[in-house]
RODO-2510 file (C-alpha; in nm, 4 decimals, decimal comma):
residues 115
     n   res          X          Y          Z
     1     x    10,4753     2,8907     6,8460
     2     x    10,6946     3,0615     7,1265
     3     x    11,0535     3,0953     7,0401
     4     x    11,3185     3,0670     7,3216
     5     x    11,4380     3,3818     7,4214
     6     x    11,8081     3,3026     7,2873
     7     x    11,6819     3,1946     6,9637
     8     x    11,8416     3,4947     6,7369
     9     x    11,6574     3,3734     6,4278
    10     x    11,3359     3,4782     6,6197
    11     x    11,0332     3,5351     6,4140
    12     x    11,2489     3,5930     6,0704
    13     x    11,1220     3,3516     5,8293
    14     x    11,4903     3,2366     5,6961
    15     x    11,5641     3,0967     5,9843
    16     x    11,2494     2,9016     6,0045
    17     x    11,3345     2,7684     5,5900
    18     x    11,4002     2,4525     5,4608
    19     x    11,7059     2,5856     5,3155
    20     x    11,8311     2,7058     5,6477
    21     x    11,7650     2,4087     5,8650
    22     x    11,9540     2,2178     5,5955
    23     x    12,2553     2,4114     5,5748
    24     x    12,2644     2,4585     5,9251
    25     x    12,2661     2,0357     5,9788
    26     x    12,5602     2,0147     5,7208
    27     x    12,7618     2,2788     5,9180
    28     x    12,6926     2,1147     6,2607
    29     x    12,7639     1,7612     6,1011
    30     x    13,1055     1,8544     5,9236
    31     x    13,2236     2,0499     6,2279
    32     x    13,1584     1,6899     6,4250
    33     x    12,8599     1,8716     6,6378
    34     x    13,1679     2,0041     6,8743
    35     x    13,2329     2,3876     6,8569
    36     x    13,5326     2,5064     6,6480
    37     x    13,6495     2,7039     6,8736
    38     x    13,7086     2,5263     7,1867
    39     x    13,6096     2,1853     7,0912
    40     x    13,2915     2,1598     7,3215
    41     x    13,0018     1,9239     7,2429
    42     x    12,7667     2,0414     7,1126
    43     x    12,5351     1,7476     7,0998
    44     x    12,2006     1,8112     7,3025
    45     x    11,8907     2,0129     7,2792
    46     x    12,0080     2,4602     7,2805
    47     x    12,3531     2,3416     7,2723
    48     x    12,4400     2,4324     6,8980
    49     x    12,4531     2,7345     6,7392
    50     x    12,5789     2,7743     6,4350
    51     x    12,7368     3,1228     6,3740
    52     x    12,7561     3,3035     5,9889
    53     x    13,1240     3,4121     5,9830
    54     x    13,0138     3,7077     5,7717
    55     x    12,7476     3,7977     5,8892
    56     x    12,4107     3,7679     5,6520
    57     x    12,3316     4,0899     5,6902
    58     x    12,6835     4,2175     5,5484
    59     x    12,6776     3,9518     5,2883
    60     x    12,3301     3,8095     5,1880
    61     x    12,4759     3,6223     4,9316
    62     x    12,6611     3,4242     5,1492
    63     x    12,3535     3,2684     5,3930
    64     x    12,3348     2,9746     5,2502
    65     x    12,6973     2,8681     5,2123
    66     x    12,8197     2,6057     5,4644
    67     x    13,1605     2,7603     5,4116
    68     x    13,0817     3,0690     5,5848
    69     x    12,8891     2,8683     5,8676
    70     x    13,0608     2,7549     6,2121
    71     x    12,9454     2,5582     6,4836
    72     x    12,9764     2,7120     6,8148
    73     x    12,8821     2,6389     7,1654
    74     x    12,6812     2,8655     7,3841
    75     x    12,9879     3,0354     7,5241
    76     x    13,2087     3,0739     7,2563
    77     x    12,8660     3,2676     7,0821
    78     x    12,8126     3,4973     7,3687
    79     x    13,1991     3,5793     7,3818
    80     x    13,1234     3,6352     7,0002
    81     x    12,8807     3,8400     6,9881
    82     x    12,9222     4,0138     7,2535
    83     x    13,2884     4,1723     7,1144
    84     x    13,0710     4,2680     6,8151
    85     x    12,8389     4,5072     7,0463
    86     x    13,1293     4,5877     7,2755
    87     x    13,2138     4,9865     7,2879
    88     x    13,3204     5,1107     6,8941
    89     x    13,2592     4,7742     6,7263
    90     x    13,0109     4,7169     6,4530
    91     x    12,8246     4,3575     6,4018
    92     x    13,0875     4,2863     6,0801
    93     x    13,3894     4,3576     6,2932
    94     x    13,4424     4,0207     6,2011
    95     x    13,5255     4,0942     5,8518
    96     x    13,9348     4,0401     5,9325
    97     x    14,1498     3,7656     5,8578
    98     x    14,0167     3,4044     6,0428
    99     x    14,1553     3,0832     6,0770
   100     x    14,1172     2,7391     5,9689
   101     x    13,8556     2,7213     6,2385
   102     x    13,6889     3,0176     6,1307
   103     x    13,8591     3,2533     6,4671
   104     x    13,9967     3,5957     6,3520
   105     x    14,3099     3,7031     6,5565
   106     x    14,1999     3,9580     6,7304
   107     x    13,9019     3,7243     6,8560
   108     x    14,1493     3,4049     6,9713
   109     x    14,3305     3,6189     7,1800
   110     x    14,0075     3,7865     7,3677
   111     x    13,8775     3,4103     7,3811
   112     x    14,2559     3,2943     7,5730
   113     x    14,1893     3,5937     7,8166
   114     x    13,8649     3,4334     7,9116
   115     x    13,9760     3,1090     7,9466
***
């Protein structure tokens, strides 16, 4: 099967498991399926993403737990991610203090320039 093009999980199997798909549904249902960020719906087919605050590769251990998931929209992931690729910044610059809603400082403020 074809994956979309935006679909991150592309052909790695954990994405693709049980486990994930399940963990992933808990996230998106006790976030409301809006995005924690800037309260978008998220409701509809390649609207949700659901975002590992630390990321799995930093923290394996932590893949599975729905307390280190967050629901995002589309635009609050691209803003995401693409501070973590920006010039000097590793993919667990993330790794700082976040809030209730799972948004580190330094990421709120880049997000209120945007908006």
């Amino acid at each position: 099967m074809k994956r979309h093009p935006n679909n991150r999980g592309g052909d790695n199997p954990f994405y693709q498991s049980t486990a994930w798909k399940r963990a992933r549904r808990q996230a998106l249902e006790r976030d409301g399926w809006a995005c924690v960020l800037c309260g978008a719906s998220v409701r509809g087919k390649g609207r949700a993403r659901v975002d590992h605050i630390h990321k799995v590769e930093g923290a394996p251990h932590l893949a599975l737990e729905v307390g280190n998931m967050r629901t995002l929209c589309t635009r609050c992931d691209a803003i995401r991610h693409s501070r973590d690729r920006g010039p000097g910044r590793s993919r667990d610059a993330e790794a700082e203090q976040h809030d209730n809603g799972g948004m580190s400082a330094s990421w709120r403020a880049a997000y209120e320039a945007e908006r």
